[in-house]
C-alpha positions in Angstrom: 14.0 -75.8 59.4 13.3 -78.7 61.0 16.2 -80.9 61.9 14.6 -84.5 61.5 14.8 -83.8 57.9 16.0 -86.4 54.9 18.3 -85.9 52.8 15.4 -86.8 50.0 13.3 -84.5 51.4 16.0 -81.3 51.1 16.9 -82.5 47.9 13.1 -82.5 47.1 13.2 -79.1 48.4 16.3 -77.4 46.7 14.5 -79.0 43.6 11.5 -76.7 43.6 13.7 -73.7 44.1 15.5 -74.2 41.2 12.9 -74.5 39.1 11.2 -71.5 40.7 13.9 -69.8 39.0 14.1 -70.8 35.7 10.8 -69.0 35.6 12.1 -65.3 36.5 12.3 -63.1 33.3 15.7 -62.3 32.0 15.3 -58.7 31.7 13.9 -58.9 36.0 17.7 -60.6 36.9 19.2 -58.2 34.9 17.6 -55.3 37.1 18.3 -56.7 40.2 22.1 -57.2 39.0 21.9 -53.3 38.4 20.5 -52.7 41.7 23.2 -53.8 43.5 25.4 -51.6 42.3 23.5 -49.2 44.0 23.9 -50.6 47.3 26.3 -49.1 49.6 27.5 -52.5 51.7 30.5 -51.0 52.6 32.5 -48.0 52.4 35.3 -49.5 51.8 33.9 -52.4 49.0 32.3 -49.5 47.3 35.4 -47.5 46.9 37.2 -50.7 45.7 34.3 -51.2 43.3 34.5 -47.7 41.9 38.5 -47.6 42.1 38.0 -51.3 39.6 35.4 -50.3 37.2 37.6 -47.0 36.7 40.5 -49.0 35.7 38.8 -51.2 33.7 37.0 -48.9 32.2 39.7 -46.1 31.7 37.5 -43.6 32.5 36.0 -41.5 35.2 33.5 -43.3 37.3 31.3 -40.5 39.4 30.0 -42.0 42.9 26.6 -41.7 43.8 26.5 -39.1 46.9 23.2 -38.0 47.3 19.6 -39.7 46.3 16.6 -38.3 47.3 14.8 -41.4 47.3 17.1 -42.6 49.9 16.7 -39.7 52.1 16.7 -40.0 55.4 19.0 -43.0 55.6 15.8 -45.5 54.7 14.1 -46.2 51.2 10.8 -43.9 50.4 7.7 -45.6 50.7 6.0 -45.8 47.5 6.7 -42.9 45.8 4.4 -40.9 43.3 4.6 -42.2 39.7 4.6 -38.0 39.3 7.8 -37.8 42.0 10.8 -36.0 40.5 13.7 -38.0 42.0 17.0 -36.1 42.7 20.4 -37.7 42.3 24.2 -36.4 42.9 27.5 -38.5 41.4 31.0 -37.3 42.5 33.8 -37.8 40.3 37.6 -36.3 41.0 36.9 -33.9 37.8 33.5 -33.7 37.8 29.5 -33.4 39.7 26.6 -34.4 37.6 23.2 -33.7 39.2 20.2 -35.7 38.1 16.6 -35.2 38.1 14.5 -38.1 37.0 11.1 -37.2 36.0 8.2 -38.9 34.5 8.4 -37.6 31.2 12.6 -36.4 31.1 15.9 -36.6 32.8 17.3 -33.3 33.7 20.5 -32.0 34.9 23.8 -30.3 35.3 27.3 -31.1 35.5 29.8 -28.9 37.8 31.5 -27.3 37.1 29.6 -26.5 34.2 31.1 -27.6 30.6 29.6 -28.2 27.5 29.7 -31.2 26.5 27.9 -34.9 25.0 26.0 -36.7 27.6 24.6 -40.0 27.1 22.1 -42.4 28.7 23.1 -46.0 28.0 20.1 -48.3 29.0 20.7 -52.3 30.1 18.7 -53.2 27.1 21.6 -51.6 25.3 19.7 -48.1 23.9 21.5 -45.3 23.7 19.9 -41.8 24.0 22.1 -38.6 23.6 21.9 -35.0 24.9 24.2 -32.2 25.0 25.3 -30.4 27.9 25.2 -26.4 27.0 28.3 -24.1 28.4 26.2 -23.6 32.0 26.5 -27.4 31.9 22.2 -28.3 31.7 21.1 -31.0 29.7 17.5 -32.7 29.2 16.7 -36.1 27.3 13.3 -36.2 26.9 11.3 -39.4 27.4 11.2 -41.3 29.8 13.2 -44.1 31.2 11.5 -47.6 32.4 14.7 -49.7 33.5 18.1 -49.7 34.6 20.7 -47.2 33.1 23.8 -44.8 33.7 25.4 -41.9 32.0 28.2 -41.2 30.2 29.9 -37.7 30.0 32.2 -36.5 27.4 33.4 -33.2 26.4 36.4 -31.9 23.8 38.9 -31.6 27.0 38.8 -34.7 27.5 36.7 -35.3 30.0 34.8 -38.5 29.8 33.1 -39.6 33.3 30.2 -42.5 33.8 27.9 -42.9 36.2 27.5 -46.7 38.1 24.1 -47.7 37.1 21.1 -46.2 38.1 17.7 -48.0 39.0 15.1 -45.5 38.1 
């Protein structure tokens, strides 16, 4: 930026920023403010930000540890809209693996329970599945935007995801 600059002329400039925004659809800041959840800043912000949304939530909150899409330490390129994406969340009690496909999300918790699993989208959906005793679950259709799960079984179990950018 040049450094000759009037104040007028940054004002100017802030100006059409602003209103820039205004124009960004709702539901496109509300994704973006999902996908940062998924980012891992720093180890020890992300454990303080699972170690808060478990107290404030009361429950289990399972940590992502693996994502295939992020395999290899970088992003994937564009991926296939046909790509099956593997996920892994860690929580003290329990592991649910993830596979999201086009059509379905599939997986298993570990160790395996039966129990109620539930996809809450950001638009505020909820879709429910149950987990048989080997602990698989599929809830067909697919999924276009931000969401996380939500575990719960008659032991008392009851472990969410953070949210997940599909």
């Amino acid at each position: 930026m040049p450094e000759d600059w009037s104040d007028e002329e940054l004002l100017a400039l802030l100006a059409d920023y602003l209103r820039a925004a205004e124009h960004i659809p709702p539901h496109l800041i509300e994704a973006a403010k999902a996908a940062i959840t998924e980012l891992h800043l720093d180890p020890d912000l992300a454990t303080w930000d699972a170690d808060l949304a478990e107290l404030c939530l009361g429950h289990g909150v399972a940590r992502p540890a693996f994502d295939s899409a992020l395999a290899g330490g970088a992003a994937s390129p564009a991926r296939s809209p046909d790509a099956v994406r593997a996920l892994t969340f860690v929580a003290a009690e329990l592991t649910i693996e993830l596979e999201i496909r086009p059509d379905a999300l599939t997986g298993r918790l570990l160790p395996a329970t039966p129990a109620e699993v539930r996809v809450h989208t950001l638009g505020g959906d909820v879709l429910t599945a149950p987990a048989d005793r080997l602990g698989r679950f599929v809830l067909r259709g697919a999924v276009s935007g931000p969401f996380r799960l939500h575990c719960r079984n008659g032991s008392g179990l009851d472990v969410s995801t953070t949210w997940i950018v599909p």
